[in-house]
Backbone as CSV, one residue per row, in Angstrom:
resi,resn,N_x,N_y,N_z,CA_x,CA_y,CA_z,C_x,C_y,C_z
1,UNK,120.434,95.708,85.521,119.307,94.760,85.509,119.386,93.883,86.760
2,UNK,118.011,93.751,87.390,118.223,92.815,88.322,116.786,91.756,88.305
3,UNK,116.971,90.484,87.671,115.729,90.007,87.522,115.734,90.416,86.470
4,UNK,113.844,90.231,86.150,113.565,90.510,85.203,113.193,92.129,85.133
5,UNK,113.589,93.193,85.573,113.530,94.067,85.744,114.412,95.478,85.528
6,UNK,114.585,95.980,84.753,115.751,97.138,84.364,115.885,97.785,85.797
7,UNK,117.071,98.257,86.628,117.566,98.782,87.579,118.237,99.427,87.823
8,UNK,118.572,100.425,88.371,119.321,101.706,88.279,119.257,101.058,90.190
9,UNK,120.926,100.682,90.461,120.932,100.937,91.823,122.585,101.561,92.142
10,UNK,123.060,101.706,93.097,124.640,101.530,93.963,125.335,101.027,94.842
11,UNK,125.962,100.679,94.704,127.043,99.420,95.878,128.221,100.420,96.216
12,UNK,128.710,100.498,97.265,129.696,101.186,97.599,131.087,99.800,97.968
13,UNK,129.896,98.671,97.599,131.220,97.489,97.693,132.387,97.468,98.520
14,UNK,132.780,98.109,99.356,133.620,97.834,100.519,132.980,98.664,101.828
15,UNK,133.446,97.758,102.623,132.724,98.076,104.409,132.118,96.328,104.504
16,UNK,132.075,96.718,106.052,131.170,95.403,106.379,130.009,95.687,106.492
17,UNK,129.312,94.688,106.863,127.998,95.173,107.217,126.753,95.694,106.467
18,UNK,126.168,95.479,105.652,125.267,95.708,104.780,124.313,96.589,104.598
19,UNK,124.005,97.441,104.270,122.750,98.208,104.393,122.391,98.117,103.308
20,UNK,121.085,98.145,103.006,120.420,98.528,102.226,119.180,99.835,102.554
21,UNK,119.328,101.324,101.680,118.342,102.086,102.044,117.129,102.031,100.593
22,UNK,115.882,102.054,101.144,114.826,102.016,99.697,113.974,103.126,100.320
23,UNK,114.128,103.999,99.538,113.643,105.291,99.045,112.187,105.290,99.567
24,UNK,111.486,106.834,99.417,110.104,106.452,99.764,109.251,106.862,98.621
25,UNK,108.202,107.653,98.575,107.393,107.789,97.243,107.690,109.118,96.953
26,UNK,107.675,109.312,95.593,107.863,110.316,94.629,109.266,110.623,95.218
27,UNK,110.241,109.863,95.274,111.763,110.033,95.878,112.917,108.980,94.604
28,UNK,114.001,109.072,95.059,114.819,108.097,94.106,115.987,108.002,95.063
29,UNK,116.800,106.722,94.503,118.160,106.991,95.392,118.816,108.109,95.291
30,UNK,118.674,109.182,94.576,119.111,110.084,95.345,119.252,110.744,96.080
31,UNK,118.046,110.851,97.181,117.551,111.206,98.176,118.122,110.121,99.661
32,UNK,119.124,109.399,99.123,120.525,109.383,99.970,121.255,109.343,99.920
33,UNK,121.538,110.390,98.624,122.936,110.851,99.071,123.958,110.957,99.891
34,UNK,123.702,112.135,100.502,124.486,112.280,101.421,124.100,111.668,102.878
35,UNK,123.337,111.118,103.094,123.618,109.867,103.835,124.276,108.959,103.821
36,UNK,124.505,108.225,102.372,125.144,106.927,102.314,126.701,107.636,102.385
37,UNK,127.081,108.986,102.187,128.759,109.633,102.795,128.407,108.963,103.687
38,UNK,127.869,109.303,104.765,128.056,109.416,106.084,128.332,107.728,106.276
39,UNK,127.224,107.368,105.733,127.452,105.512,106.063,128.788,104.900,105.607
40,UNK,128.714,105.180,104.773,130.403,104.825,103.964,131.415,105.342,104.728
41,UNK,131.682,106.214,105.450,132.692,106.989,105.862,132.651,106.442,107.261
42,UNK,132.026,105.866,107.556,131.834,104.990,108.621,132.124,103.963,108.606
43,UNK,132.577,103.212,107.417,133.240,101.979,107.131,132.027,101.087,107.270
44,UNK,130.632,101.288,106.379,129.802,100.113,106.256,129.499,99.953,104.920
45,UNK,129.067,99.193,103.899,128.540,98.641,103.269,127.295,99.456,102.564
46,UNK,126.694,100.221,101.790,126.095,100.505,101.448,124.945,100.599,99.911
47,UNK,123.995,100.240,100.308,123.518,99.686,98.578,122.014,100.704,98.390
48,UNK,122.196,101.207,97.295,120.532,101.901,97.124,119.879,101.488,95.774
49,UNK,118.807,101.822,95.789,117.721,101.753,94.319,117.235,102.479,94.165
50,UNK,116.647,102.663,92.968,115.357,103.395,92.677,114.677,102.287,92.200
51,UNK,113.397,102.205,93.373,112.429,101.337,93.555,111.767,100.923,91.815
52,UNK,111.142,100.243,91.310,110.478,100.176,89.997,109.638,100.882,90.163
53,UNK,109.118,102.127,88.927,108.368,102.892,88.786,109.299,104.775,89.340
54,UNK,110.193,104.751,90.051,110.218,105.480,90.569,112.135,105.687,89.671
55,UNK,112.339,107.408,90.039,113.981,107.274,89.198,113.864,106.928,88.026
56,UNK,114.927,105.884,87.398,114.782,106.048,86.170,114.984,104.159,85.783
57,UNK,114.568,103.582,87.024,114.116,102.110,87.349,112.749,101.867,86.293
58,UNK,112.178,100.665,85.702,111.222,100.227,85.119,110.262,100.135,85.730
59,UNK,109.083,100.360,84.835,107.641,100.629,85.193,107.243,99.339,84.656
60,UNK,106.146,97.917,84.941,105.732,97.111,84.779,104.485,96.883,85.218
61,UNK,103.728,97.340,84.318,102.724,97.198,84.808,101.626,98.220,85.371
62,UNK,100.257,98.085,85.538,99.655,98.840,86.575,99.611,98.647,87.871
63,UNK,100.282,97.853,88.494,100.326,97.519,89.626,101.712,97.187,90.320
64,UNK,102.636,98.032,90.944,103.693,97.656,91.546,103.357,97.178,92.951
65,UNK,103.267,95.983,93.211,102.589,95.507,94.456,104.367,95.772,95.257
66,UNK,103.867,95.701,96.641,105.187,95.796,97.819,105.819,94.236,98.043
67,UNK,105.263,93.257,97.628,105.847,91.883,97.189,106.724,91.599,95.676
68,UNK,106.190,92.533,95.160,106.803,92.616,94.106,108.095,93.845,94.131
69,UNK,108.322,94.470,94.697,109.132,95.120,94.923,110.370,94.572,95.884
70,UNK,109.423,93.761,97.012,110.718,93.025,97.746,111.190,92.257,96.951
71,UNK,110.428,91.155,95.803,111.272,90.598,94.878,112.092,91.359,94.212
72,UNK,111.943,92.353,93.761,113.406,93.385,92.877,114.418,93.011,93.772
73,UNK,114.323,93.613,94.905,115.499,94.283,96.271,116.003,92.375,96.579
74,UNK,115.217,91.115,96.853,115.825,90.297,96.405,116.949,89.869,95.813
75,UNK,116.498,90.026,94.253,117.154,89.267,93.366,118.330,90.478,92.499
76,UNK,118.317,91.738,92.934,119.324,92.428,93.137,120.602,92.266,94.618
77,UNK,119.746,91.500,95.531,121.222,91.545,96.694,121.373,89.947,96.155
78,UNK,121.298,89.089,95.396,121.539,87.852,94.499,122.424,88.198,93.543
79,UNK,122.213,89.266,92.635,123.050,89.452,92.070,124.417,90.239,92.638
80,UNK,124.385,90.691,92.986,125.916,91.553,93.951,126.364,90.575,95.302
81,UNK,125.873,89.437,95.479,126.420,88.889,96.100,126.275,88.980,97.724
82,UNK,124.944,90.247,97.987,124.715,89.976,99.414,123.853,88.758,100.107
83,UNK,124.434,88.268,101.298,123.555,87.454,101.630,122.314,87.546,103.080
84,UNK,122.830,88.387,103.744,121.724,89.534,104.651,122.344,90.583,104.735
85,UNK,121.216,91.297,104.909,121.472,93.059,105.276,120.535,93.433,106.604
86,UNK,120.878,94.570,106.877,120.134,95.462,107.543,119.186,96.245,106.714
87,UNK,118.063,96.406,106.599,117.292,96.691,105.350,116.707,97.723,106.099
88,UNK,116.501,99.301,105.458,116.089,100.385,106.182,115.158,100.870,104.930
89,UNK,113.683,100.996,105.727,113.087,101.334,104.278,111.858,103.068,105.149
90,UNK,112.121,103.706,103.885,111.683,105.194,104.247,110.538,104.969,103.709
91,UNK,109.236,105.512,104.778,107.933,105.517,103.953,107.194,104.675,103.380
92,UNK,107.008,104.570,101.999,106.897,103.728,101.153,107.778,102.590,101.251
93,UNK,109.244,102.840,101.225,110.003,101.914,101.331,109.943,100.968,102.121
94,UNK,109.593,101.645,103.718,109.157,100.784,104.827,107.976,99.739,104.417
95,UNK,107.298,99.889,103.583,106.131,98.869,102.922,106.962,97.450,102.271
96,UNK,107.497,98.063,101.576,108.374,97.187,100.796,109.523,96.213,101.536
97,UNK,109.888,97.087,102.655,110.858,96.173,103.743,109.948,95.327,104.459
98,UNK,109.142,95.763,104.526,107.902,94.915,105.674,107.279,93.324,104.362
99,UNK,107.257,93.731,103.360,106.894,92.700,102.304,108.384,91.545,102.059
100,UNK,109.167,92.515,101.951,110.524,91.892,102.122,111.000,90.885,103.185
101,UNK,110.679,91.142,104.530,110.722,90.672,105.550,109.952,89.335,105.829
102,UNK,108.840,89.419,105.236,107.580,88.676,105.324,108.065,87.400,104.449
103,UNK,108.472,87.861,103.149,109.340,86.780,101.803,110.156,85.975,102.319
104,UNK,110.955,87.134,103.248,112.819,86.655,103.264,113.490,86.932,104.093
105,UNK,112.596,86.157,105.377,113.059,86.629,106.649,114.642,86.220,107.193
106,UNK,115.025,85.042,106.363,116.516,84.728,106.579,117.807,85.289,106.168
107,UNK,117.028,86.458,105.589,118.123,87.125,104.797,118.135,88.924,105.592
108,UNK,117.168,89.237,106.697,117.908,89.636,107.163,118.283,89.801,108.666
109,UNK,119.653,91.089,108.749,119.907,91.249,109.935,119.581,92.150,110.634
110,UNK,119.066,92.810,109.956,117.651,93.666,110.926,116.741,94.726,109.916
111,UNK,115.772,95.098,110.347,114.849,95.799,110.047,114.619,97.404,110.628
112,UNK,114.919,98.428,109.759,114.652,99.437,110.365,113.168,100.473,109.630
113,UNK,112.165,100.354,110.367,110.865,101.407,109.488,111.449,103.061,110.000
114,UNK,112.043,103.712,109.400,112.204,104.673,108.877,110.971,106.241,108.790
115,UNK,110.314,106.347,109.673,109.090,106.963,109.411,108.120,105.787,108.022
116,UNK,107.370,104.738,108.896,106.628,104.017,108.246,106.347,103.570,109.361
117,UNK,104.636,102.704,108.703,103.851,102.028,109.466,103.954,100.889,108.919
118,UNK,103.116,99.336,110.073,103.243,98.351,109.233,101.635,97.750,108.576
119,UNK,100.575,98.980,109.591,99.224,98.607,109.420,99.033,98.849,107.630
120,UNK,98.003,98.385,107.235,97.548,98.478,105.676,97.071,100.062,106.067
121,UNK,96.335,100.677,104.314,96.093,101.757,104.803,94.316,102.075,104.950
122,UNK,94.189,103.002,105.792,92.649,102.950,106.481,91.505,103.588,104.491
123,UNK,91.020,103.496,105.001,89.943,103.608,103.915,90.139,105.282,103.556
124,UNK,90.021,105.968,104.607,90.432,107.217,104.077,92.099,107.426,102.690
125,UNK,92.576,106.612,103.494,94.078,106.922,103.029,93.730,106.344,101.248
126,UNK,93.119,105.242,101.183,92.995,104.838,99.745,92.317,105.549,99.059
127,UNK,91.086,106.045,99.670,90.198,107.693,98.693,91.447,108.333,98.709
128,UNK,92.727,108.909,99.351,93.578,109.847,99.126,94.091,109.533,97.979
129,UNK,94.562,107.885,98.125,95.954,107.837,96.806,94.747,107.524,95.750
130,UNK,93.329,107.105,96.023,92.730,107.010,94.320,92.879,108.549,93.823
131,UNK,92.574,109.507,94.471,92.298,110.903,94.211,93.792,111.518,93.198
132,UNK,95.182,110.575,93.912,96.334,111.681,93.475,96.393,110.632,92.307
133,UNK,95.907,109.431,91.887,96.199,108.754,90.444,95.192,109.683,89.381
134,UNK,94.556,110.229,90.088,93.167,110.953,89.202,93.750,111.897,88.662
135,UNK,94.659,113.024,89.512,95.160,113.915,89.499,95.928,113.874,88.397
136,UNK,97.451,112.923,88.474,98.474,112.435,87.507,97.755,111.857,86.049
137,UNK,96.158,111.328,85.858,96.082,110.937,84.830,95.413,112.124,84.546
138,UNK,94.701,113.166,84.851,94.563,114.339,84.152,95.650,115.583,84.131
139,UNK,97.060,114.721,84.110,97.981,115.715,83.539,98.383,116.857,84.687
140,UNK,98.185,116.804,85.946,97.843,117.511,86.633,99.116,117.545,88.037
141,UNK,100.618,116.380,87.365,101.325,116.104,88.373,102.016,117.325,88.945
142,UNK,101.998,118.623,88.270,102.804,119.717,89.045,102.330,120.111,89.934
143,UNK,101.260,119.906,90.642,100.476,119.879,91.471,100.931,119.670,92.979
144,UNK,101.800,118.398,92.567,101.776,117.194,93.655,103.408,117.658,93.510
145,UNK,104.122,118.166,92.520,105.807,118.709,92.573,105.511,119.540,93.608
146,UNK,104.632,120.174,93.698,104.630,121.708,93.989,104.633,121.494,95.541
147,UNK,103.709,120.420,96.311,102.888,120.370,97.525,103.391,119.490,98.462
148,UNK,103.781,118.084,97.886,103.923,116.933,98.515,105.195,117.441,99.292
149,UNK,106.645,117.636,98.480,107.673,117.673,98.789,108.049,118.609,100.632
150,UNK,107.176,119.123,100.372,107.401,120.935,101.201,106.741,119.798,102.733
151,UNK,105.436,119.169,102.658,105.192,118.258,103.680,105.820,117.451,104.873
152,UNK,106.637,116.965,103.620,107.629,116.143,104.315,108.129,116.225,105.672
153,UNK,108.456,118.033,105.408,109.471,118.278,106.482,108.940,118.953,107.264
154,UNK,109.449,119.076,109.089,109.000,119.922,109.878,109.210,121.357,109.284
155,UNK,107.800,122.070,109.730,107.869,123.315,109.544,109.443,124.388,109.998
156,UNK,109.746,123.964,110.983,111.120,124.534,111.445,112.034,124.239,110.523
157,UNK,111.768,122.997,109.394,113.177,123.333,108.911,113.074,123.594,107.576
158,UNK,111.948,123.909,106.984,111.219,124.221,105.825,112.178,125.461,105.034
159,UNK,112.482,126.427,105.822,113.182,127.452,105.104,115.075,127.404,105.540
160,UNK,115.192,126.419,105.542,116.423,125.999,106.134,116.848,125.055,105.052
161,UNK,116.228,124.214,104.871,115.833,123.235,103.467,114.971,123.674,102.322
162,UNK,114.979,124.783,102.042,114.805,124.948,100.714,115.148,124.203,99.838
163,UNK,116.398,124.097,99.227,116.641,123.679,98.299,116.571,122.350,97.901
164,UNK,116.522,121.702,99.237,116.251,119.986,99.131,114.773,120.235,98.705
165,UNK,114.099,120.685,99.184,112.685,120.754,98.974,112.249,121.239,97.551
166,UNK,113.360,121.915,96.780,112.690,121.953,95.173,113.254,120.702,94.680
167,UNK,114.417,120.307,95.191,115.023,119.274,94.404,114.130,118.048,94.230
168,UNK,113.707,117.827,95.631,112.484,117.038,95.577,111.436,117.074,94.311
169,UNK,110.773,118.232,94.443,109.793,119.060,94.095,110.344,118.322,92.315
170,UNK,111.756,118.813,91.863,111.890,118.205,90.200,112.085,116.556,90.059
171,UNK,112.027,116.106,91.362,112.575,114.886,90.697,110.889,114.097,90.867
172,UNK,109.608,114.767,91.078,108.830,114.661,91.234,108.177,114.897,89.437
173,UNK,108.636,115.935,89.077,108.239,116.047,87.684,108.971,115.031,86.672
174,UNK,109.955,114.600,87.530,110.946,113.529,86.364,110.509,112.302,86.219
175,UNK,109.454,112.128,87.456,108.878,110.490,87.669,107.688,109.798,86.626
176,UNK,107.914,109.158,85.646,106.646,108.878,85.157,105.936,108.610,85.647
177,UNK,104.885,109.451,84.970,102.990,109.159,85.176,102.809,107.778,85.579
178,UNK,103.399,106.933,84.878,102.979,105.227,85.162,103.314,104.845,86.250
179,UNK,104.933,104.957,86.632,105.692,104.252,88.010,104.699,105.052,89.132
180,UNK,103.972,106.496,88.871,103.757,107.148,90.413,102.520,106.196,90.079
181,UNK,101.272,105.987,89.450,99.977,105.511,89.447,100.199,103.635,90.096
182,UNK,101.187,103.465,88.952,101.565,101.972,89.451,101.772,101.488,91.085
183,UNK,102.377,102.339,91.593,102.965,102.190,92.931,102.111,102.537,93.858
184,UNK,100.988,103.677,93.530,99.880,103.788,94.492,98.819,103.152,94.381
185,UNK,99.164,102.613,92.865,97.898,101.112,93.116,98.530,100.209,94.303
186,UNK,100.043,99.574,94.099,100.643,98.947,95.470,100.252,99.104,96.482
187,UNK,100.203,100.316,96.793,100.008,100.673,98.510,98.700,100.462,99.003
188,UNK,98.279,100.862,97.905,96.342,100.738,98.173,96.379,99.650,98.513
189,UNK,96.692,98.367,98.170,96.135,96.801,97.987,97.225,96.125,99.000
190,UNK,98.170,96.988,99.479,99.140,96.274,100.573,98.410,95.875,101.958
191,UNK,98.927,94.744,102.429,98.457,93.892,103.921,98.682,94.717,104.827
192,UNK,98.034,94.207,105.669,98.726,94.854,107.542,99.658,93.754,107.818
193,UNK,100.715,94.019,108.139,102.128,93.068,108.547,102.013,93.438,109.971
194,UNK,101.043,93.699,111.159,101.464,93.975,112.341,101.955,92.734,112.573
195,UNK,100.916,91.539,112.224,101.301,90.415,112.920,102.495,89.580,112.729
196,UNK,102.670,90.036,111.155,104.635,88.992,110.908,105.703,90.382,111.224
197,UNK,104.936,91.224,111.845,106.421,92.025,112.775,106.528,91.771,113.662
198,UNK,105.040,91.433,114.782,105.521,90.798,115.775,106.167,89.377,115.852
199,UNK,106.639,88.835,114.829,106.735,87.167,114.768,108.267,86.768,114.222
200,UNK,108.562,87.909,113.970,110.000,88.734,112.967,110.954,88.082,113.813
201,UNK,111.721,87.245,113.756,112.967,87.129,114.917,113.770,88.077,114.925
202,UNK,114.432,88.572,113.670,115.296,89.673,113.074,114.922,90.954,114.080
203,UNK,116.259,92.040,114.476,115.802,92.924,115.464,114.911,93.881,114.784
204,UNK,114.347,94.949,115.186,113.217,95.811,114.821,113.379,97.323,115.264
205,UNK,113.708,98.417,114.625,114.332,100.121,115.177,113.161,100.356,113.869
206,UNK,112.275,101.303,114.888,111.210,102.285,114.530,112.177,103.909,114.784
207,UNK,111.961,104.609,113.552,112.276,106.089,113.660,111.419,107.165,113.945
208,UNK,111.295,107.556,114.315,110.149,108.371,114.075,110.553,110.117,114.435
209,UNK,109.848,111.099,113.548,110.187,112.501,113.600,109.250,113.063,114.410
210,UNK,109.649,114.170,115.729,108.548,114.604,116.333,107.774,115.487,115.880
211,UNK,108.203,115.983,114.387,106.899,117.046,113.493,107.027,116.151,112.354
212,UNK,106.462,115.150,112.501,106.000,114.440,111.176,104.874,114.639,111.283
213,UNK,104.468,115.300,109.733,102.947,115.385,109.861,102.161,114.231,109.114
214,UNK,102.501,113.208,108.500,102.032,111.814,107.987,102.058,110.793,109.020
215,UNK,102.753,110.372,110.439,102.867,110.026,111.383,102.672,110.875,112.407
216,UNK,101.579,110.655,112.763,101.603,112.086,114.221,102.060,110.855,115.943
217,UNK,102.057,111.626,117.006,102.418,111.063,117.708,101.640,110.008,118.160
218,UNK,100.309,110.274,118.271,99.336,109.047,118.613,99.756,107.888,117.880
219,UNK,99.770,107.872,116.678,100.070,106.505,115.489,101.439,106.257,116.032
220,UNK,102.459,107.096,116.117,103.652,106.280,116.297,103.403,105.537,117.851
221,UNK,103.078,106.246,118.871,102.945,105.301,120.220,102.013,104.646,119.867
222,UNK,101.099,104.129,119.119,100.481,102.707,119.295,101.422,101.756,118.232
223,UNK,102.519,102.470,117.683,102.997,101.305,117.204,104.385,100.848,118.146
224,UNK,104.302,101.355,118.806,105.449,101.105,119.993,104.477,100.756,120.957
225,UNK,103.386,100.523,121.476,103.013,99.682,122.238,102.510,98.216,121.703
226,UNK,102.690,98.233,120.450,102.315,97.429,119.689,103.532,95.972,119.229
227,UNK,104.409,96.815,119.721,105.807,96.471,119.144,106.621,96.810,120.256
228,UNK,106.731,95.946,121.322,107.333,95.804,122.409,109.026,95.786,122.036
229,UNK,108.958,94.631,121.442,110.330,94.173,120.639,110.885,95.573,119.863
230,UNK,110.213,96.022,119.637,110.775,97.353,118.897,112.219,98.163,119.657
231,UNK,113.544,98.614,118.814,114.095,99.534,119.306,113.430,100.843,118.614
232,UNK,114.237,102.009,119.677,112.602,102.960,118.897,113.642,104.338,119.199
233,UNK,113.495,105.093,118.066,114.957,106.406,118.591,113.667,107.841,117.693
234,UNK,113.258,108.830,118.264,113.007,109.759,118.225,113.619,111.187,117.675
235,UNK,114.005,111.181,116.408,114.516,112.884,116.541,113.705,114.241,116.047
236,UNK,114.653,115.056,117.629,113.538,116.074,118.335,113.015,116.821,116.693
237,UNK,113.655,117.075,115.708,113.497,118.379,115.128,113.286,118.233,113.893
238,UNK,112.701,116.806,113.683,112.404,116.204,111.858,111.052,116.411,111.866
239,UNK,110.921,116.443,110.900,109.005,115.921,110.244,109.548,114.643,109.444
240,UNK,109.624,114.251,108.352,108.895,112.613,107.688,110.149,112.443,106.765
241,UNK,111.291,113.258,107.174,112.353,113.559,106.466,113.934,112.994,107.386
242,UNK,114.216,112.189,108.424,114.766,113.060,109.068,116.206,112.919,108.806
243,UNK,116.052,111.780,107.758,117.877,111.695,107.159,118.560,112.823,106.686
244,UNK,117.503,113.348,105.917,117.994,114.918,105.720,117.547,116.151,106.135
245,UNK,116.736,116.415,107.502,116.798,117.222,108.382,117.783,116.660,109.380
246,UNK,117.947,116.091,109.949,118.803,115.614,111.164,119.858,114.559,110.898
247,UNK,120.461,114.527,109.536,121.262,113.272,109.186,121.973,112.426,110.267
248,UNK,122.941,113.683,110.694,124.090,113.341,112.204,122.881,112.487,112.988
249,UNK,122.142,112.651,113.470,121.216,112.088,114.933,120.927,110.832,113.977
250,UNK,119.898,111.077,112.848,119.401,109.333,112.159,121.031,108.587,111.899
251,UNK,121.955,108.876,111.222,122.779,108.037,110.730,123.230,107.066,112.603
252,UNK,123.554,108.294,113.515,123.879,107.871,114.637,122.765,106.341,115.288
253,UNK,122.120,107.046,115.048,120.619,105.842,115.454,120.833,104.456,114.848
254,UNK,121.164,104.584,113.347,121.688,103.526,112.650,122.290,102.641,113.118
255,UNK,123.720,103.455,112.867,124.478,103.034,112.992,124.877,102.175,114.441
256,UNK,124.382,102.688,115.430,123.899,102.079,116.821,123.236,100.612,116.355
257,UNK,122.332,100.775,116.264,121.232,99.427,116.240,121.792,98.762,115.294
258,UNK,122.891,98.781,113.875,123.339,97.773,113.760,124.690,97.244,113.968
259,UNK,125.126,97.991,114.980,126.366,97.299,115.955,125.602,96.336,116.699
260,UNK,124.182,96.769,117.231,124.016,95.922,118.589,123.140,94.237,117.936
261,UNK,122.810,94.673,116.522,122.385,93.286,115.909,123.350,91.974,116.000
């Protein structure tokens, strides 16, 4: 429990240095796994969740707003005793770090968007997520097991990653109907934070995959011209995945930018 909120998270409780990773949509902390080896084995600090609605974290509501989520990730590093982190948020997650940031900017020591944007989403994008709540309330989520997961990743590494890609694919069927509808009501109704990123004192590392097909290259260079302040690390051979297409290169990236914080 953290708050008023049932929580399913992990502390690896020894290392310095703090991380926190938050998952992205239709994902759970398990989907860093074997990342947080790598972080741990590196002698840092490592903490994950499964966001509310998502895993086997509490559903509240029809509306998991991304303010309300930075309050979870809050009053969970309150309870374990952190007092800043490096907060790395994937995707969705990146929403939630950017809401986080905006709350509780003293708490941290840096910010990493993870394949995420900080603009709200364009009008198209909200006909998308009304369309996939339509989908999930007519019973229809194997759909989205079947399709979403396989996206993620660059085509090159699609049959290389198989198996991450069904694993995905079930933990997609494991997610209640409520937490996925709840959370894409969130996103729908989330702000544009360009302007409290540029205002962020805390440092700033944009990731970005060069076959991401949810971030294409145009969107990521206007958010790097956008974001001067930005550190900004590229790897060659990810799509929207790249902790687990390219772990070695992202953990490296990391782990870089928060030595130099």
């Amino acid at each position: 429990m953290a708050g008023p909120v049932a929580l399913r998270y992990t502390d690896s409780e020894k290392g310095e240095k703090p991380i926190v990773l938050l998952h992205g949509y239709l994902e759970s902390l398990e989907v860093w796994d074997d990342f947080v080896r790598r972080l741990t084995r590196d002698g840092y600090r490592v903490i994950t969740l499964d966001l509310p609605g998502h895993g086997i974290s509490e559903v509240v509501g029809e509306v998991h707003s991304m303010e309300f989520l930075a309050d979870t990730v809050a009053a969970l590093l309150a309870k374990i005793g952190v007092e800043k982190c490096t907060l790395v948020g994937h995707s969705m997650g990146g929403y939630a770090a950017l809401a986080f940031a905006k709350k509780y900017p003293e708490r941290l020591s840096g910010l990493v968007l993870f394949h995420s944007v900080p603009g709200a989403d364009t009008e198209e994008k909200k006909e998308n997520r009304r369309r996939e709540i339509a989908l999930i309330r007519a019973g229809k989520k194997e759909l989205l097991a079947r399709t979403s997961p396989e996206k993620g990743f660059a085509e090159e590494n699609r049959k290389r990653l198989a198996d991450e890609i069904d694993a995905l694919g079930e933990q997609v069927m494991l997610t209640e109907d409520e937490g996925i509808v709840a959370l894409l009501n969130g996103m729908i109704e989330r702000e544009d934070m360009n302007e409290m990123l540029r205002r962020l004192e805390a440092p700033v590392l944009f990731i970005f995959g060069k076959g991401d097909g949810y971030i294409g290259p145009e969107t990521a260079e206007a958010m790097i011209r956008n974001h001067p302040q930005a550190q900004v690390v590229w790897l060659e051979h990810s799509g929207h995945m790249g902790f687990v297409e390219e772990p070695d290169a992202a953990a490296k990236a990391l782990e870089a930018f928060v030595e130099s914080e």
